[in-house]
N, C-alpha and C positions, 0 to 999 in steps of 0.2 A: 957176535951181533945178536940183539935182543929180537925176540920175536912181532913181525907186527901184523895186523891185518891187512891182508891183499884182496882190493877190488881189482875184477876185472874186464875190462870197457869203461869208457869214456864217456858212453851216451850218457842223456840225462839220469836213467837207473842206476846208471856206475857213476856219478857225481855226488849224487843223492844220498846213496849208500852210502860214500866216501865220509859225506857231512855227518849224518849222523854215526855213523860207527866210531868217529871220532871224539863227537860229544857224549856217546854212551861209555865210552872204553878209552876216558882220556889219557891215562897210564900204558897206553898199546899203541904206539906206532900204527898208523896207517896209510898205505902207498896204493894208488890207482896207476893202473897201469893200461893205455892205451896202442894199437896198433898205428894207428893213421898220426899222422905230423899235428892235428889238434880235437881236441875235445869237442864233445855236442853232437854226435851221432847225425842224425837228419834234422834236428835244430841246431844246425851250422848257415854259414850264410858265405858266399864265396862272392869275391869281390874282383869283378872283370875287368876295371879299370880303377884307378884312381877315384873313391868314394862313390862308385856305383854296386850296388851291393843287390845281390838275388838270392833269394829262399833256397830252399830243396823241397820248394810246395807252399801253400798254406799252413802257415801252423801260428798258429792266437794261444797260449796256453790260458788255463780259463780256473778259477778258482773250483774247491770244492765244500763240501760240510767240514772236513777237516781241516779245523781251524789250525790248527799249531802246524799243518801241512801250509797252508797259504800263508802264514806267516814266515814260513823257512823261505816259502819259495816267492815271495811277489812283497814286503815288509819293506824294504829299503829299495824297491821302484822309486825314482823320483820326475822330474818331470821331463825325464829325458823317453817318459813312456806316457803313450796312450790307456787309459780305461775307458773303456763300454760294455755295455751290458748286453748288446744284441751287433753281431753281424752281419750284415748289408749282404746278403748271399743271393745269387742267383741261377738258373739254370735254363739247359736248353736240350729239346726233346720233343721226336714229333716234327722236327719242322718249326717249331714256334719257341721264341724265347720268354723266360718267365722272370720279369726283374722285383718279384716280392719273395721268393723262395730258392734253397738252394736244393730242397725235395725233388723226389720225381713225381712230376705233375705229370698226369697223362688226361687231364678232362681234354686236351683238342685229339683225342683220339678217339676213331669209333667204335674202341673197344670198353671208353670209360663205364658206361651204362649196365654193361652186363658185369663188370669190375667189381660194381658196386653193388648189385643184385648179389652177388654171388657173396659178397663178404657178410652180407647181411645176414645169408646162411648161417656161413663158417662161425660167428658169433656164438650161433644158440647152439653148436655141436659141444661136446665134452673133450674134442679133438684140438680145439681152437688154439691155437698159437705155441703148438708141439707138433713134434717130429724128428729123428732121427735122423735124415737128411734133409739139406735145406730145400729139394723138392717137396720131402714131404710138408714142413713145416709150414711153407707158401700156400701151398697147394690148401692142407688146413686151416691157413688161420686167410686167407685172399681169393681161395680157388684155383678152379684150370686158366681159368684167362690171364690174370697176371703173371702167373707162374709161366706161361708159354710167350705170352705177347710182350712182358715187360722185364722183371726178372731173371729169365732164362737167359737172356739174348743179352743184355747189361754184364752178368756175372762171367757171358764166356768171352766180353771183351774184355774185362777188365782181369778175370783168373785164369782165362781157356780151360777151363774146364765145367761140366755140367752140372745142375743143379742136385742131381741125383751123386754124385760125388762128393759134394761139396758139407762141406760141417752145418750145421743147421746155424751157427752163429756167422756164418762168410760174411754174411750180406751187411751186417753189422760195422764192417771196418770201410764201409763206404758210407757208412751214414743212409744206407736204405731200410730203414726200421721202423721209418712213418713215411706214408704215400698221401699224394693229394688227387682223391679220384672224385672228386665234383666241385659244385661252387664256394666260395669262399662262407656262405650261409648254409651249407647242405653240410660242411667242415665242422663248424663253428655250433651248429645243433645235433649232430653226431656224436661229437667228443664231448659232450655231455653224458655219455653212458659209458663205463667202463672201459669193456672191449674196446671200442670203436676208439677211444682216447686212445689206447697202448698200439692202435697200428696205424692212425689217421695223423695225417698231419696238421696245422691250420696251415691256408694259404699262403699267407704273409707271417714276413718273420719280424712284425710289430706285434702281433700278439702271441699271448703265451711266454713271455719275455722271462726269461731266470734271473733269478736274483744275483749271480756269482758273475763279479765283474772279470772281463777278459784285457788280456796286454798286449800291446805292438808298441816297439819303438818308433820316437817320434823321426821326421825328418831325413826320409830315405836311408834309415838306418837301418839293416836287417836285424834277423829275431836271435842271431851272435850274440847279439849285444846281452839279449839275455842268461842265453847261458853262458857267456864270459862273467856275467854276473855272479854266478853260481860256481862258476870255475874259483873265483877270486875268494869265495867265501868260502870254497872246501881250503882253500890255501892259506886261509886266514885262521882256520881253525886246526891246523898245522898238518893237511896230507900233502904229502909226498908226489906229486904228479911228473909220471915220465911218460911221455910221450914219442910215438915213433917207437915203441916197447911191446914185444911178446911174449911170453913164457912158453919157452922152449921142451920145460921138463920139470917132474914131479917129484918127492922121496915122498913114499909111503909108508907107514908103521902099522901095521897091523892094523889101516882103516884109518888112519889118522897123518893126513896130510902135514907134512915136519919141516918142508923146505922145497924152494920153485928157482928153478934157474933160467934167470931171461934171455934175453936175443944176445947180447953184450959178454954172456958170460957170468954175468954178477948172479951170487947167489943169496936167498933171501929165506931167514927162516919162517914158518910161516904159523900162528895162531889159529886165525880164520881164514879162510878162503873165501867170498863174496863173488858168485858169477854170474853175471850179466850180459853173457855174451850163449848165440846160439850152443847148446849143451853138446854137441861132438864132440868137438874137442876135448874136451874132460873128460869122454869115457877112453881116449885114449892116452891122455897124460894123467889120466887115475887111475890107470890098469884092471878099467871095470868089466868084468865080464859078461861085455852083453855085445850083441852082433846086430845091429840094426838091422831092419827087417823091411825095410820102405825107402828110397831115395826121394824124396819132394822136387818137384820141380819147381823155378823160380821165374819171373816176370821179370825181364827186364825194363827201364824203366828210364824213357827218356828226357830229360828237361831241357826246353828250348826257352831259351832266354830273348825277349825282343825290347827294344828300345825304338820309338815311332815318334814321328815330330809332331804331335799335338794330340790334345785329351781325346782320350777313351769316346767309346758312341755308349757307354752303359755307364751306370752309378755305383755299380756292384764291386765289393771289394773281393771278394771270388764268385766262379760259376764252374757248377757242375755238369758236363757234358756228359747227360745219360744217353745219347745218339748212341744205338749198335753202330752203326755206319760209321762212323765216325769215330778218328783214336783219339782223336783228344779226350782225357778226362776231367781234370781241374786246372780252372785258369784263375791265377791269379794276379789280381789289378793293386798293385802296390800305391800309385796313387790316392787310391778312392778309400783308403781303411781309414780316414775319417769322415765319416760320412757328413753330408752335406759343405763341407771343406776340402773339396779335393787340391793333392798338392799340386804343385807346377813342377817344370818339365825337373826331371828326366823322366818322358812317361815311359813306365817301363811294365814288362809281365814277366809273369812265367807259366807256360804251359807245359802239364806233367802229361805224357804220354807212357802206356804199358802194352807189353807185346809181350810175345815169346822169342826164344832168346833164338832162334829162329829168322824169323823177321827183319830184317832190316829197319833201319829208321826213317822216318819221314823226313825229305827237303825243310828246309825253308818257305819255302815255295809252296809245299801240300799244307806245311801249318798256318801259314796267312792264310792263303784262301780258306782253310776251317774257319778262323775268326770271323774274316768278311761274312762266314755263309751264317755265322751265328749273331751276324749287327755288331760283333767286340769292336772292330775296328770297319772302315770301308776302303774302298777302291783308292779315296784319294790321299791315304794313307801312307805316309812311307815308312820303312823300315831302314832307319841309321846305324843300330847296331846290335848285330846277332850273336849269340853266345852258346852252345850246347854242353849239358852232363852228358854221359850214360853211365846209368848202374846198372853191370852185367847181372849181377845177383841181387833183386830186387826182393819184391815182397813174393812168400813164400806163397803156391796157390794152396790153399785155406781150406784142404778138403780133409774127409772123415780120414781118410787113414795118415795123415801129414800129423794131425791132431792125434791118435792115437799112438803114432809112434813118438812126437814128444812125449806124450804121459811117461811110454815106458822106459826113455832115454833117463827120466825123470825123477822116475822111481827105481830105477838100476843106481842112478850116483848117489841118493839120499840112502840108498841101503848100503853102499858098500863105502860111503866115503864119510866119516863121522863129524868131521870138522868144515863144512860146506854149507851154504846158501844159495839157493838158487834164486835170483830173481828178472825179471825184465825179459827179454827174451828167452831165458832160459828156464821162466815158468812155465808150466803147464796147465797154470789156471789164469794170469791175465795176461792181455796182450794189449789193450789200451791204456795209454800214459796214465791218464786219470789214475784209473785202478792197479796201474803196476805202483805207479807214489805212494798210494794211501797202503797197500800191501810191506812197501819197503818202510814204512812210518810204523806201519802197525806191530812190526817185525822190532825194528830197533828201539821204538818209546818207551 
């Protein structure tokens, strides 16, 4: 058997990969191999009945500057998908809901005032928007107040763990990176200076508008549809996809991986190696000599699924629940992603909730009434049909030593294993889709 390159995962990183390795190296067999019964990692879409179809969260994949990137990935969209330019996002915090933003607004608090005193400092420090841990960082570029009254208390429901622990970029993968800590005019003359731009938000998310148009399928379709999109194009361009498939075991040659034998048996010689899947495992099907020095703790991660006899009480096509109190974190209104055109029934959501694996999961029962308490839905609401995930092994918590001992997982298989890629989650330098794509583009172009 001739040698070919082996990706491996499924998720978008491992599809991705797939495509292009294919079109660089079209003389080289290429075979993606995944664990789970189908492709698309957390942009899968799982279908609870006959054409009702729910997320595993909000996810709009959204154009970037890399053009020959948006053309692999959104080119042959046709009008079975939605484009826009801005998401209807909203949130809620404080007690008060916010239907212009999906930011954390904290002006109905009566901490905003000093918020914004205090950042006005942090600006003119040489300190400003660094730090080593994401207490300090906050604390630097916001002050004590956010850091304790907004920040702290957010990050330890969402990570459990403290801000002094946490990577200085945690806050990042919740999209807390612009805050809206006064009026929509106090925003809006602010972000006219530098500083203030790189950590303020505007209000509403009518202004400030990107130019890089985003995609949903139309018609209660989930966002499957798009990576079956992608799935159909790695197979057009001739990978190999097996699925419900893991490798079991490695042959090494003096640092140069030679052949993978999978769950089945079958054995496969191997060229390159592509992995996209958390890096453990490779250090022990690569017989790399390194002993991890840190176990990461993981979020569980629960999705409840509702289905209610008549439209939503908000406009918003998601809402971000920054409430400590509160477990819900993003709710999404699958209806409403066309804005100003909401569809008809099946009204339906999905509420993502994260805990510690610890924890038990919330009722039914405890997540309605969240909504009611946030205006999603009201009292005279009913719930026809209920559905739940859970991910035992969710997202990892995002702290400084989780991040350094990826690095050194990292740098242990690139030094001892010659014929290897690491990407997607098993880099060490990105960890948002965005920038894992243009990374695996930049790699294969």
């Amino acid at each position: 058997m001739s040698s070919v390159n082996l990706v491996v995962g499924g998720g978008i990183a491992g599809i991705v990969t797939a495509i292009l390795a294919a079109q660089k190296f079209p003389q080289t067999p290429v075979y993606l191999i995944e664990k789970e019964s189908s492709v698309g990692g957390l942009l899968r879409s799982t279908e609870k009945a006959p054409g009702l179809f729910f997320d595993y969260g909000s996810h709009c994949p959204v154009e970037s500057t890399n053009q020959a990137l948006n053309e692999l990935l959104y080119a042959d969209l046709n009008d079975d998908f939605y484009a826009f330019k801005t998401l209807a996002g909203g949130s809620y915090f404080a007690g008060q809901y916010f239907n212009q933003t999906q930011l954390l607004n904290a002006t109905s608090t009566s901490y905003a005032a000093q918020a914004l005193s205090e950042l006005r400092v942090c600006t003119k420090t040489s300190q400003f928007n660094t730090g080593k841990s994401l207490s300090a960082l906050i604390k630097n570029t916001y002050g004590e107040t956010v850091a304790k009254a907004f920040i702290g208390p957010i990050m330890q429901k969402l990570m459990g763990a403290t801000l002094e622990d946490l990577h200085p970029n945690a806050h990042l993968l919740f999209g807390l990176n612009r805050l809206v800590l006064g009026s929509a005019d106090q925003m809006r003359e602010l972000k006219q200076e530098e500083n203030f731009d790189r950590v303020l938000g505007f209000a509403s998310f009518r202004e400030g508008i990107s130019p890089y148009n985003k995609y949903y399928p139309k018609n209660h379709q989930g966002i499957d549809l798009w990576t079956q999109r992608l799935f159909n194009k790695a197979e057009s361009v001739g990978v190999k996809v097996l699925t419900g498939v893991g490798l079991q075991s490695l042959d090494i040659d003096n640092g140069q991986i030679t052949c993978g034998c999978l769950d089945q048996g079958q054995k496969i010689n191997i060229k390159h190696l592509y992995w996209t899947i958390p890096p453990f495992l490779l250090l022990k099907l690569g017989q790399v000599n390194y002993q991890p020095a840190y176990r990461p703790s993981f979020r569980k991660t629960q999705l409840a699924h509702f289905v209610v006899d008549k439209p939503f009480c908000v406009d918003n096509y998601h809402i971000y629940c920054w409430e400590p109190s509160m477990s819900s974190f993003r709710i999404t209104l699958y209806n409403n992603i066309p804005e100003h055109k909401p569809l008809g029934a099946p009204f339906k959501c999905t509420v993502e909730l994260m805990m510690g694996s610890e924890k038990p999961e919330l009722t039914q029962d405890e997540i309605t009434q969240e909504l009611i308490t946030m205006g999603i839905i009201d009292t005279t609401h009913q719930v026809t049909q209920f559905y739940e995930d859970i991910i035992p092994v969710g997202f990892p918590a995002y702290t400084i030593k989780f991040v350094e001992e990826l690095q050194n997982q990292h740098q242990a298989i690139v030094s001892a294993l010659k014929n290897v890629s690491l990407f997607g989650k098993a880099s060490a330098k990105n960890f948002f889709m965005h920038y894992v794509l243009n990374e695996i583009h930049q790699s294969l172009s």
